[in-house]
N, C-alpha and C positions, 0 to 999 in steps of 0.2 A: 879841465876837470878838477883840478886842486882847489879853485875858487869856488867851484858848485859847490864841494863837498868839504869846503871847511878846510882842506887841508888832509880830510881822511884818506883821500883816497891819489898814490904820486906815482902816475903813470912813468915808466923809464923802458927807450926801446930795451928790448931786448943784448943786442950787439955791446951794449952799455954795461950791463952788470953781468961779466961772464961766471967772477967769483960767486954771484947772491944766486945765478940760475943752478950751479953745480952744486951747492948747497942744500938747497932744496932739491935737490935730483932730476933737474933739466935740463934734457943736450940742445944744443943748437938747432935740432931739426924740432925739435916743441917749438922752440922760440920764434922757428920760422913759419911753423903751420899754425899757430895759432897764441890770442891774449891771453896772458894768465891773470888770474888774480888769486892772491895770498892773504888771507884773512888775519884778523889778531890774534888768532888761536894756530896758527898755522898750517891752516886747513887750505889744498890747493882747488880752483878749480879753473876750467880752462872752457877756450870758446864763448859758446853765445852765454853758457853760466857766467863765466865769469863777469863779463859783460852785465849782465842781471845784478851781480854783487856787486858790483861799482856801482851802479846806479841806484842802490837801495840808501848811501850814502848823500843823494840828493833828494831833500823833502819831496819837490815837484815831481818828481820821475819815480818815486818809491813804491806808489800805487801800481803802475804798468809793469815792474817787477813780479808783481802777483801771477799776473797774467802767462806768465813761462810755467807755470806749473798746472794750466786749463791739459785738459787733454787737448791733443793734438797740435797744442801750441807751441811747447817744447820742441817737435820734430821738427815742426817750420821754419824756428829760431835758429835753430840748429841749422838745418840747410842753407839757409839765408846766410847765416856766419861763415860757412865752409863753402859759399861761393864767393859772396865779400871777399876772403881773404886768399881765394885762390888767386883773385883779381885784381888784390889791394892798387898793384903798379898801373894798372891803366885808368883807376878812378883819379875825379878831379881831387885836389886837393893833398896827393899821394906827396910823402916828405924822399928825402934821401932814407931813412931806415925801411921805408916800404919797398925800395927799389931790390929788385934780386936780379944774381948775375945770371947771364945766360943759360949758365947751364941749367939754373933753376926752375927758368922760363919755361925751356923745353923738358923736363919734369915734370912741369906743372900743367901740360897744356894734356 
């Protein structure tokens, strides 16, 4: 993502910056339900938005950012995002920061 976007945009798990999340007013259970993104104004937003913010940041991708703000397309985004990330641990690709401990699992199921 840093290369898309120049460097604007510097994804950090969560578990990573507990000092930068508490600062801006983020417990551990944000961090674990969903991406944030922080703007240069300080402005938070979380999920599939945030998600849209980051990608406004990449020329090619900046146009389909439009697109979350159609009706009805936002709500989709949104659900899409908030199944994603219930799920993050069984998709391919998933790292060590995606993984959650048990007790999480059965929370989340």
């Amino acid at each position: 993502m840093e290369s898309w976007t120049n460097g604007h945009v510097k994804p950090q798990p969560w578990q990573a910056i507990p000092e930068q999340m508490a600062a801006l007013g983020l417990t551990d259970e944000d961090g674990l339900t969903q991406v944030w993104f922080v703007s240069a104004n300080g402005r938070l937003s979380g999920g599939a938005e945030a998600i849209n913010r980051a990608m406004r940041y990449c020329w090619w991708l900046r146009p389909f950012t439009y697109l979350y703000f159609l009706p009805g397309i936002r709500q989709l985004q949104d659900w899409v995002y908030r199944w994603v990330a219930r799920n993050r641990y069984r998709l391919p690709g998933s790292t060590a920061q995606c993984a959650l401990s048990l007790e999480d699992v059965g929370s989340k199921k």
